[in-house]
C-alpha positions in Angstrom: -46.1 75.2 -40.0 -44.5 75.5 -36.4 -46.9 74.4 -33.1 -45.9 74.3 -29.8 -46.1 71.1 -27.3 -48.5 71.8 -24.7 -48.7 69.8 -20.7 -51.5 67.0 -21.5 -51.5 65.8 -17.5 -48.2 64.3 -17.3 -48.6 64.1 -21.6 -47.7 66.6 -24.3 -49.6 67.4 -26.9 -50.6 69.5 -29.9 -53.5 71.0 -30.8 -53.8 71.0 -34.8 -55.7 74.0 -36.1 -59.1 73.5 -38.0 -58.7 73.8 -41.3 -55.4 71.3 -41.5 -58.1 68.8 -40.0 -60.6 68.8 -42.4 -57.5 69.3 -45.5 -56.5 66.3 -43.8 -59.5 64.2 -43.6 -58.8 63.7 -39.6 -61.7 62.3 -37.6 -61.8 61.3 -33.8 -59.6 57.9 -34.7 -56.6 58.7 -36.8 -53.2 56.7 -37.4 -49.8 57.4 -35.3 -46.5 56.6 -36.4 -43.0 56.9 -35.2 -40.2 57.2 -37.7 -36.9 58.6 -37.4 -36.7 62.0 -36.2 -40.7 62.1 -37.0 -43.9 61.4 -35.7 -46.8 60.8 -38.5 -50.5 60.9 -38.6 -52.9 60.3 -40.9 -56.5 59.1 -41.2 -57.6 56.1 -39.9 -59.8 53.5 -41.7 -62.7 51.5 -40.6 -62.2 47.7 -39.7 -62.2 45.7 -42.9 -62.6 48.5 -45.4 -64.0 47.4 -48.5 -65.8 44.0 -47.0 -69.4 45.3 -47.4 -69.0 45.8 -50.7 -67.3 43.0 -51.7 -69.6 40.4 -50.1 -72.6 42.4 -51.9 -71.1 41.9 -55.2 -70.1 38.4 -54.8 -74.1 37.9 -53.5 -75.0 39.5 -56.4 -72.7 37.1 -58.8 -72.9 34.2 -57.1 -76.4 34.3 -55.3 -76.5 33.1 -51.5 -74.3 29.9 -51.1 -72.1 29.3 -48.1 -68.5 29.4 -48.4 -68.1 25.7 -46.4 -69.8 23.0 -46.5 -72.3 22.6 -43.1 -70.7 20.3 -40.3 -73.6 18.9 -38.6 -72.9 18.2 -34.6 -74.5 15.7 -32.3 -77.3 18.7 -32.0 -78.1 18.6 -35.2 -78.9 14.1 -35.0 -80.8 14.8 -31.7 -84.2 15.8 -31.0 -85.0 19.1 -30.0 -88.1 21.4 -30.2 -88.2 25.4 -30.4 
């Protein structure tokens, strides 16, 4: 497929049709790349993908523990009312 570069402000741009967006998977955030002779885009992910699911099954195996031991500080020995 052949597109034009359209004036952005003092930018160029595309505009990608419809359907080649949702083939794609695009959302509002996606991935840019420069290689040679190329510029590539594709989906991006969210931060971390994976994590949520990976902590609940290691809840589920493991139970609640904490990954490191606690380090009590000095405002842990003193006094102190809520």
């Amino acid at each position: 497929m052949k597109t034009r570069l359209v004036r952005i402000g003092n930018s160029r741009g595309i505009r990608l049709p419809k359907p080649l967006i949702l083939e794609a998977g695009l959302e509002d955030v996606i991935e840019l790349e420069v290689r040679v002779g190329a510029v590539v885009l594709w989906a991006a992910k969210g931060p971390r993908p994976g994590w949520a699911e990976a902590a609940r099954a290691l809840r589920e195996r493991e139970g609640e523990v904490l990954l490191d031991p606690p380090a009590p500080t000095r405002f842990d020995e003193e006094e102190w009312e809520w």
